[in-house]
C-alpha positions in Angstrom: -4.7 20.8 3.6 -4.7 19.4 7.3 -4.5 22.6 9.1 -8.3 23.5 7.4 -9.6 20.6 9.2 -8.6 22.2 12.6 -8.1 25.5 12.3 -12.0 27.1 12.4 -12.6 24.7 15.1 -14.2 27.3 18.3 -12.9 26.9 21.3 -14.1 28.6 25.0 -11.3 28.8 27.3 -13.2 30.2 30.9 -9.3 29.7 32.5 -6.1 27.9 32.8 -3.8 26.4 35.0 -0.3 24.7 35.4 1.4 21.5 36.8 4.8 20.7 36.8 5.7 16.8 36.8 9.4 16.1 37.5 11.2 12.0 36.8 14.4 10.3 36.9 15.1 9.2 33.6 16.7 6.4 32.1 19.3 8.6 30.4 20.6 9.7 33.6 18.8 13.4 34.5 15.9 14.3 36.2 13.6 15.3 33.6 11.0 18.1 34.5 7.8 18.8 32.4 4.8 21.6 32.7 1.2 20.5 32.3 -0.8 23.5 30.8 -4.8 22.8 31.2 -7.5 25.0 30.3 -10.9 24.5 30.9 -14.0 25.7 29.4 -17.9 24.6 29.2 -17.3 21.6 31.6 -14.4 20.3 29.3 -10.5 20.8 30.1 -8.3 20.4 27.5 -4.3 19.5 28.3 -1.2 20.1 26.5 2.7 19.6 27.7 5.6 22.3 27.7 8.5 19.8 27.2 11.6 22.4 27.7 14.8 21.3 29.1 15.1 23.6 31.8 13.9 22.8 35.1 14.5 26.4 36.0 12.4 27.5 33.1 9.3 25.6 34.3 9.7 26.8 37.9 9.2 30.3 36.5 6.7 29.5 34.6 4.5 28.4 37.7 5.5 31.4 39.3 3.8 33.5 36.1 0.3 31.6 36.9 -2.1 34.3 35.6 0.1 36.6 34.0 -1.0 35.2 30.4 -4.4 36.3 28.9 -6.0 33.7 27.0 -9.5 33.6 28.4 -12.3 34.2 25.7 -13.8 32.1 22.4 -11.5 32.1 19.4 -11.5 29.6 16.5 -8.1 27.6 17.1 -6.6 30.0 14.4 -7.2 33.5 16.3 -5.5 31.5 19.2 -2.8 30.6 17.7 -1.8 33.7 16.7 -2.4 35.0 20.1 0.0 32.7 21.5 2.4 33.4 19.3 2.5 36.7 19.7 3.2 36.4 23.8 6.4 36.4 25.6 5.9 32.8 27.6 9.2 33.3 28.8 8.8 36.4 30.9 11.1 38.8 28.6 14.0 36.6 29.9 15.7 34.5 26.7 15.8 31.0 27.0 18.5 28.9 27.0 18.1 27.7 23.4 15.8 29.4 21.1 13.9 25.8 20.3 12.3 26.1 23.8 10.1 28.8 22.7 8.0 26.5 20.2 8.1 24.1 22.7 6.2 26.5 25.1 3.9 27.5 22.4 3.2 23.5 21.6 1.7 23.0 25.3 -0.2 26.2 24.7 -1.6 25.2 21.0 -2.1 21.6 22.0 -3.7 22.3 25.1 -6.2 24.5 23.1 -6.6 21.4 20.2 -7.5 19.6 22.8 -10.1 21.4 24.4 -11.8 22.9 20.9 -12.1 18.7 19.8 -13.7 18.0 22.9 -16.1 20.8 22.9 -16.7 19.5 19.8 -17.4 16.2 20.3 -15.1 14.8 18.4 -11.4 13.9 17.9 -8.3 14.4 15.5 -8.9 11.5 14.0 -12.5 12.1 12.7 -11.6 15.6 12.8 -8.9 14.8 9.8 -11.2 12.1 8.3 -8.2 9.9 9.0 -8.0 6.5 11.3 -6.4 5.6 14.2 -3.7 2.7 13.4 -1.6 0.6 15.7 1.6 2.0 16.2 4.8 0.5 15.8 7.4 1.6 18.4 11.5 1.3 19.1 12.9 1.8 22.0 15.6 4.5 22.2 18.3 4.3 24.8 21.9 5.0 24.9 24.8 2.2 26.3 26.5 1.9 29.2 30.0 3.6 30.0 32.3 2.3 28.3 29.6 0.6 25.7 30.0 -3.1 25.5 25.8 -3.5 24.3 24.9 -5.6 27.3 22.0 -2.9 27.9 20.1 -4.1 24.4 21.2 -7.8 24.9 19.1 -7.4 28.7 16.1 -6.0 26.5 16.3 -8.0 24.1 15.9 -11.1 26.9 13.2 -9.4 28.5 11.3 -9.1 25.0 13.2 -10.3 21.4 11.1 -8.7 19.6 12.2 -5.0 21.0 13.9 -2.6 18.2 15.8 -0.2 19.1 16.8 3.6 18.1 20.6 4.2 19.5 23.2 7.4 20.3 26.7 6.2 18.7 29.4 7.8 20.2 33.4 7.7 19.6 33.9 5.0 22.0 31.8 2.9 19.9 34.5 -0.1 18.7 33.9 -2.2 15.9 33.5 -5.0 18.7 30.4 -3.7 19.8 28.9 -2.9 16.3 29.0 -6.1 15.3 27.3 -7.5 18.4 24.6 -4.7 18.1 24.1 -5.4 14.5 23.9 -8.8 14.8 20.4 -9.0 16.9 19.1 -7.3 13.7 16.9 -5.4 16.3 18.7 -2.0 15.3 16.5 0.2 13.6 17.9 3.3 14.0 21.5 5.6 14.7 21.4 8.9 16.0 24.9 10.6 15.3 23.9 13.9 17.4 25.4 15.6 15.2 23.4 18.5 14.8 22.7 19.5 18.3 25.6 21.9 18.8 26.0 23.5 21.9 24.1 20.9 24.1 24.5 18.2 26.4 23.7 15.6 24.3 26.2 16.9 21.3 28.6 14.5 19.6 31.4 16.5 17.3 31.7 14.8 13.8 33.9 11.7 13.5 34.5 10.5 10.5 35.7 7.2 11.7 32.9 6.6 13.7 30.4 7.5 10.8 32.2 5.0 8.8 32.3 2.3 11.3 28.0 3.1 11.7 27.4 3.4 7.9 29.3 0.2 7.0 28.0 -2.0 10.1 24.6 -1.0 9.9 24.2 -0.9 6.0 20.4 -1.2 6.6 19.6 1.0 9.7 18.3 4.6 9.1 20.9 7.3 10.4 19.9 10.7 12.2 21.8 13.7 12.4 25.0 13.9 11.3 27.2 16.8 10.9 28.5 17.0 7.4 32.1 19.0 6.6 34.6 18.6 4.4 35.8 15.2 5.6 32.0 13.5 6.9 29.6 14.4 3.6 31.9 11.8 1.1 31.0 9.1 3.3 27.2 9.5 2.7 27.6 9.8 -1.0 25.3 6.8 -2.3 23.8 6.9 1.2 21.4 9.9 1.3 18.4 7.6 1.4 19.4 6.5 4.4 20.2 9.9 6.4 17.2 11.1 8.3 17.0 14.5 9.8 15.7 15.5 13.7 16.8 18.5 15.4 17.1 20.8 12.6 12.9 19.8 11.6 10.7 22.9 13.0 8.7 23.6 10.0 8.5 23.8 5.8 11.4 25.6 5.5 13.7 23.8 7.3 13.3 20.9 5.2 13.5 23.0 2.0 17.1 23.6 3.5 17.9 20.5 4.1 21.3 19.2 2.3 19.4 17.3 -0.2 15.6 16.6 -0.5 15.5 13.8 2.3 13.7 10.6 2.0 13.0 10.3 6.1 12.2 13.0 8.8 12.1 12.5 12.0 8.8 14.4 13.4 8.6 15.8 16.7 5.4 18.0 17.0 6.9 20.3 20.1 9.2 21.4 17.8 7.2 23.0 15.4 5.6 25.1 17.8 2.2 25.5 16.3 -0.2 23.0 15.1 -0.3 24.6 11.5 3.5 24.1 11.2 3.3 20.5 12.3 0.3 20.0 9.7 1.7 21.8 6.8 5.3 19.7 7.1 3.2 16.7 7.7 1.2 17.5 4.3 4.5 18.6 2.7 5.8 15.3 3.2 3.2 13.4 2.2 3.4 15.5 -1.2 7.2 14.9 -1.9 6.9 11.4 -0.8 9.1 11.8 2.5 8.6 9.4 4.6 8.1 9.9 8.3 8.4 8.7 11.8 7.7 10.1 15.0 10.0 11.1 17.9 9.9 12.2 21.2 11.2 14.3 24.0 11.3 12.3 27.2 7.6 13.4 27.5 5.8 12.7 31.2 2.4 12.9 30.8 -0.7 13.9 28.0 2.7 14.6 25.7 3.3 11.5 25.1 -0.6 10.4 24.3 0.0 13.0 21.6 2.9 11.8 19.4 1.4 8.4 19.6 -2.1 10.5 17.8 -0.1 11.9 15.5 1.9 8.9 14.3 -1.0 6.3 14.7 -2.8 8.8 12.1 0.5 9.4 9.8 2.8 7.1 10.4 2.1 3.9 12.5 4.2 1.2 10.9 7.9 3.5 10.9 10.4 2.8 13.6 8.7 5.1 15.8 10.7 6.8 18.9 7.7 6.6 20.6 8.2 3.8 23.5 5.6 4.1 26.3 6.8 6.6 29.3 7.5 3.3 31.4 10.4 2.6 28.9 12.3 5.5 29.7 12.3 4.6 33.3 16.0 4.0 35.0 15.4 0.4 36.1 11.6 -0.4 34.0 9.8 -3.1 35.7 6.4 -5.0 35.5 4.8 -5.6 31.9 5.7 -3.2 29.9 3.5 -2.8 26.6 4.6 -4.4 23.8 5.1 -3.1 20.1 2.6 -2.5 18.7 0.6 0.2 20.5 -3.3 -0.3 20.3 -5.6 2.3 19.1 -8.1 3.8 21.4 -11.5 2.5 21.9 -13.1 5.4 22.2 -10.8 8.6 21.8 -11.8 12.4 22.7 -10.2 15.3 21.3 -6.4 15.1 21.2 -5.5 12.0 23.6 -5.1 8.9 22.5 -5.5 7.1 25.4 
C-alpha cells in the first residue's frame, strides 16, 4: 500500500510558522490562502491551507503558537496528532470540508519536511517516476455566455483544453460553438455543491443539452433526482465525481462504481486518505485526474506531484497559477508540464 512508503518516515519539527497569500482571481473573488512552514534540522518543509474563508485564515494567524506540534514523530504519530486538534479555534467552520483542508496544509507541510530530512522525494519515496503532466484549463464564460472567452484562448494557444462550469443560461447556440473547437475536455454541472457559491440546482434541460452536445467530454457533478438520473442511463462512464471525493468511503457510496474521479488531495485531509483512495482506484480500475482549488503557492507544486506520479496524461485541472489570473499575460507554460530536474521532498518544482 502507498501510505507504508510514507508513513514511518521521522520527521523533527524544532517550530512552525504562518503566511497568508491573498489574489484576484480569474473567477471573479479575491482568493486568500495560508502558508503553514515548519522547520527542523536546517530543513523547512511547506504545506497550503486552501479554505475559502478569508476570515478563517485571518484567525488562524492570530492563533500563531497556540498549536503544539514541536517534537520527532514518524509521519503517522503526526498525523494523528493533527487530527486530533481543533485548528479552527472551537469555532465551526463554515463548511465542514474546511477542516481537512486545514489538516492537508498541516500533513503536507510535515511530508514535506520528513522527505527532505530524508534526502529524498515522493517520487523515489513511492518507487514511482515523475511524468509530464498533461493540463486543461478550467474557467467559466462570460455573462451572458456566448464562448468568446475559450475562442480568445484558444488564439493565444490552439492547443489549450479546457474543463468548463455549464450553467442554465447555456443555449444550444453556444454548445455547439464550444463543442466544435473539440478543445472541451471536461463539464462541471456543480451539482453537488449545495449550499455554496458556486451551486447550480439540477436542470434537466441543461443536462441534456451537455450530455448530447458533448457526447465525448467527461461530466462532473451532477445532481441526480427523479427527473436528472434517466438522462445518464447508458452514460455512467462518462459521469465523474469531485466534491463529494474525501476518502474510501465516499466512493464506496458513490451512485454506481465510477469509472473517473476527480482527485483533489486537500480534500482528503490526511495523506493516508489521499493514498488509500489513490490505491483503491488503481485496484478497481478507476481512473483518475487531478483537480485543484485556486491554490497560490507550494499547493499547487503539490497536485502537479501527485498527478505527474498517478495520473499525468488525464485532463488534469491543474493549469499553472498564472492561468487563473484575471487578465493572464506573458508566456504562459504550455501543456505539458515538465518534470523536475532535481525534486526534494514534496515540491515539484
Amino acid at each position: 500500500m502507498l501510505y507504508d512508503n510514507v508513513s514511518g518516515l521521522e520527521v523533527e519539527i524544532d517550530a512552525y510558522d504562518l503566511e497568508q497569500r491573498e489574489r484576484d482571481t480569474s473567477s471573479g473573488f479575491t482568493r486568500a490562502t495560508t502558508i503553514v512552514s515548519v522547520h527542523g534540522d536546517g530543513e523547512t518543509g511547506r504545506g497550503e491551507d486552501v479554505t475559502y474563508d478569508n476570515d478563517a485564515h485571518d484567525a488562524l494567524h492570530g492563533s500563531i503558537g497556540d498549536f503544539s506540534i514541536t517534537g520527532e514523530y514518524t509521519l503517522d504519530e503526526f498525523s494523528g496528532q493533527v487530527s486530533e486538534m481543533d485548528l479552527f479555534h472551537g469555532t465551526e467552520p463554515d463548511q465542514a470540508i474546511f477542516r481537512n483542508y486545514r489538516q492537508w496544509a498541516f500533513e503536507s507541510a510535515a511530508l514535506d519536511l520528513a522527505l527532505k530530512q530524508a534526502d529524498t522525494n515522493l517520487s523515489d519515496c513511492l518507487d514511482r517516476t515523475y511524468d509530464p503532466v498533461r493540463f486543461v484549463v478550467s474557467t467559466r464564460l462570460e455573462e451572458p455566455p456566448t464562448g468568446n472567452v475559450v475562442g480568445d484562448w484558444l488564439d493565444r494557444n490552439p492547443e489549450l483544453e479546457f474543463k468548463l462550469d455549464p450553467t442554465s443560461e447555456w443555449t444550444t447556440e453556444v454548445i455547439e460553438r464550444l463543442a466544435a473547437t473539440d478543445a472541451v475536455q471536461t463539464l462541471d454541472l456543480k451539482g453537488q455543491y449545495h449550499g455554496t457559491t458556486v451551486d447550480q440546482p439540477a436542470d434537466p434541460e441543461l443536462y441534456e443539452r451537455i450530455i448530447e452536445g458533448f457526447p465525448e467530454a467527461l461530466i462532473e457533478d451532477p445532481e441526480l433526482n427523479d427527473e436528472t438520473r434517466p438522462l445518464f442511463e447508458g452514460q455512467e462512464a462518462r459521469v465523474t465525481w469531485d466534491y463529494p471525493i474525501r476518502g474510501v468511503n465516499t466512493v464506496e457510496d458513490l451512485p454506481w462504481e465510477p469509472e473517473w474521479l476527480n482527485i483533489k488531495p486537500s480534500r482528503f485531509g490526511s495523506v493516508q486518505s489521499l493514498f488509500d483512495t489513490i490505491d483503491y482506484c488503481r485496484e478497481h480500475d478507476i481512473r483518475m485526474f487531478g483537480g485543484g482549488q485556486f491554490e497560490l503557492d507550494v499547493g499547487r507544486e503539490h497536485i502537479h506531484a501527485v498527478a505527474s506520479l498517478f495520473y499525468s496524461n488525464a485532463p488534469n485541472d491543474v493549469a499553472p497559477k498564472a492561468y487563473n489570473d484575471p487578465d493572464p499575460s506573458g508566456d504562459l507554460t504550455p501543456s505539458p508540464l515538465a518534470p523536475p530536474e532535481t525534486p526534494r521532498g514534496f515540491s515539484w518544482e
